[in-house]
C-alpha positions in Angstrom: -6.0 -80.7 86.6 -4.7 -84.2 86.5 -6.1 -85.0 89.8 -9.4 -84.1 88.4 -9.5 -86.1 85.6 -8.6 -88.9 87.3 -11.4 -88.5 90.0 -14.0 -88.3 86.9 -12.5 -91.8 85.6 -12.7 -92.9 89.1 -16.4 -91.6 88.9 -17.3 -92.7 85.3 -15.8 -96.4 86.2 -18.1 -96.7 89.1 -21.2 -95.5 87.0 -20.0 -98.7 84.2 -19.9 -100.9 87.1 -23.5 -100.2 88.4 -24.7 -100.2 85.2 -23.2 -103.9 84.9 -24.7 -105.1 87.7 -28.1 -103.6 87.3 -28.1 -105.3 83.8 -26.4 -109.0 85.2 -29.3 -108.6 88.6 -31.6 -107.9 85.3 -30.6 -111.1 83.5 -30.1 -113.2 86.6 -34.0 -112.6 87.1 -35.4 -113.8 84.3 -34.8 -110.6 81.5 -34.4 -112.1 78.4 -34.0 -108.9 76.9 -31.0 -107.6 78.4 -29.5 -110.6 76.4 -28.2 -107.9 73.8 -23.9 -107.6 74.0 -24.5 -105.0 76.6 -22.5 -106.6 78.9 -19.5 -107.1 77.0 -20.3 -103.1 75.8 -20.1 -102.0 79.6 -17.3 -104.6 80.3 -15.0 -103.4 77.5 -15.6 -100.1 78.9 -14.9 -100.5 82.1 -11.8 -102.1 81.1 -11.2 -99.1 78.9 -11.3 -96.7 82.0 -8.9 -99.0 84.0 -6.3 -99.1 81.4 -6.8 -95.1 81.1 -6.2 -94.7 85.2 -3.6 -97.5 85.4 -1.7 -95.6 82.8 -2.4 -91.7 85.0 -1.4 -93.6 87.8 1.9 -95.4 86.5 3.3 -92.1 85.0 2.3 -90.0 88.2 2.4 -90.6 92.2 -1.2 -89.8 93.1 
């Protein structure tokens, strides 16, 4: 069950970090739009997902 979870943060993290590059590519060519906190609204969640493996992984040898 564990090892499960942990493959759909694995999974979830990746889709956050496509997402942030697809919206930085976005900005980098001339988007003003994107210019809206998403960014920091995918970072923070990203980060969120880390801490919540980090943790899976600290109290269990996967």
């Amino acid at each position: 069950m564990r090892n499960r979870y942990l493959e759909r943060l694995y999974a979830r993290r990746a889709e956050l970090e496509s997402k942030l590059e697809l919206h930085i590519a976005r900005y980098c060519f001339g988007d003003e739009e994107v210019d809206d906190g998403t960014e920091v609204d995918l970072q923070n969640r990203i980060d969120e997902v880390t801490d919540e493996i980090a943790a899976l992984e600290k109290h269990h040898d996967f």
